[in-house]
C-alpha angles and dihedrals in degrees: 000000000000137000112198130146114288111244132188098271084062103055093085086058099049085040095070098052089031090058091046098053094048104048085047080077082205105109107009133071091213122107115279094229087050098166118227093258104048090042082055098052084046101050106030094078116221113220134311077037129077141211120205127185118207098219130193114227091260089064100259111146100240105184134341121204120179125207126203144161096281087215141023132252115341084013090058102099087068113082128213122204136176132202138207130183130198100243093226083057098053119123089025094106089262093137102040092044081052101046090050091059089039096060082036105049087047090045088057091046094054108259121144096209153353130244126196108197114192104010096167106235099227086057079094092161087060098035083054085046100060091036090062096047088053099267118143141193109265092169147344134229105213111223087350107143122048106225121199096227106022102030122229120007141177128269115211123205105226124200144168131174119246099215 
């Protein structure tokens, strides 16, 4: 597998499972019913933000993650990223693979630490993943978060420190 800048070309491979997660309803805080265009403005980072894909050999978009300044201005030096996965490639080490060149990527940039806002509780593959790459629970946003099966759910706020 490969992790290389997203382009535009890539972005009708990342749309399909994009739109699937999301209208899921299970993992993101976006509408449901997110349209191409505005899913695009959300996820193709403008600078200083990136936007990475995660490819097979044979050229299938595995997986994207985008990383930003999770703040503006003094808030700057903390990085937010966010990470999606093609269901059919789920349990593979996408997102691992993803989120290692993500803190690496923002330690190399310059940022001190990395913030997840609004990581849903009941996510608990992700929730196990950043555990294990050092990441704690800094809050928690009781019932937070509507999900479609279990009601509403917390959202954590999810931070480590990059140096």
């Amino acid at each position: 597998m490969e992790i290389r800048p997203a382009t535009a070309a890539d972005w009708p491979l990342i749309w399909p499972f994009l739109r699937e997660i999301v209208a899921a309803g299970e993992t993101y805080t976006w509408p449901r019913d997110v349209t191409e265009e505005r899913a695009r403005a959300l996820w193709m980072a403008a600078p200083p933000g990136r936007t990475v894909v995660a490819v097979d050999p044979d050229g299938t978009v595995l997986g994207s993650a985008k990383l930003a300044p999770n703040q503006a201005g003094p808030g700057d030096h903390v990085a937010n990223a966010g990470f999606m996965v093609a269901p059919a490639a789920a349990g593979r080490g996408v997102g691992r693979a993803l989120a290692a060149h993500v803190l690496a990527t923002a330690r190399a940039d310059g940022y001190r630490a990395m913030q997840f806002n609004a990581v849903v509780a009941s996510n608990t593959r992700a929730v196990r993943l950043w555990r294990s790459l050092g990441f704690a629970v800094v809050g928690r946003v009781p019932e937070g978060f509507r999900h479609p099966d279990q009601g509403y759910v917390d959202l954590l706020v999810m931070y480590r420190r990059l140096d």
